[in-house]
N, C-alpha and C positions, 0 to 999 in steps of 0.2 A: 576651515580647519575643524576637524571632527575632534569631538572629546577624548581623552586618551580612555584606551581599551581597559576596561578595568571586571572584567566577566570570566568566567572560567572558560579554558580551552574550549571551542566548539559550539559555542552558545551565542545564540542571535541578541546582538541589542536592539531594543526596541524603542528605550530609554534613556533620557540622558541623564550622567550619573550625577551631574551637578546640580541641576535646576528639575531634574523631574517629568521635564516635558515631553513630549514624543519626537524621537529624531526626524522623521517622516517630515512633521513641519516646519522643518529646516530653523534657521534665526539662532544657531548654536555657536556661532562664532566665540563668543565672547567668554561661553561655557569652556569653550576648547582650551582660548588663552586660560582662562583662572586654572582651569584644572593640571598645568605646569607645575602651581604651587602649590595646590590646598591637595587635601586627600577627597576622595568621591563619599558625595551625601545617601544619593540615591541607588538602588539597587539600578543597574542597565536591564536586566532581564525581565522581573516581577513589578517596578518602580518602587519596594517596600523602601521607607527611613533606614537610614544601615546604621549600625553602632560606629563610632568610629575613635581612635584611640591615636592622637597624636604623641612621638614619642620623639626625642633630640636624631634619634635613628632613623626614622621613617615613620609610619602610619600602620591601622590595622583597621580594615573595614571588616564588617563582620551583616552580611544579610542571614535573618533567619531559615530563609529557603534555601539560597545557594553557598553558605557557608562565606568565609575568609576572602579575603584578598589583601596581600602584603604590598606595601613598598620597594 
């Protein structure tokens, strides 16, 4: 199970947005299950820390490079 999609339209992930790692070296099972519940850490694209803003409505990650991603 792959992490959920969390990158803007048309953008390769490289990264996974949980744990940071590289997806290439697989072992992200585990990344995939949490990331059902929690919102994404890591930028998928650049790997930057992303801001992230839990709210009773959903989440707001926010990477300095590729902007937002909502809930």
């Amino acid at each position: 199970m792959q992490p959920i999609t969390s990158t803007p339209t048309g953008v390769d992930r490289t990264w996974c947005d949980r744990c940071g790692g590289a997806l290439a070296d697989g072992g992200h099972d585990t990344c995939g299950r949490a990331r059902h519940l929690e919102p994404p850490r890591f930028c998928a694209v650049c790997r930057r820390r992303m801001k992230v803003q839990v709210l009773p409505a959903g989440w707001t990650a926010t990477c300095v490079e590729h902007g937002d991603i909502h809930s």
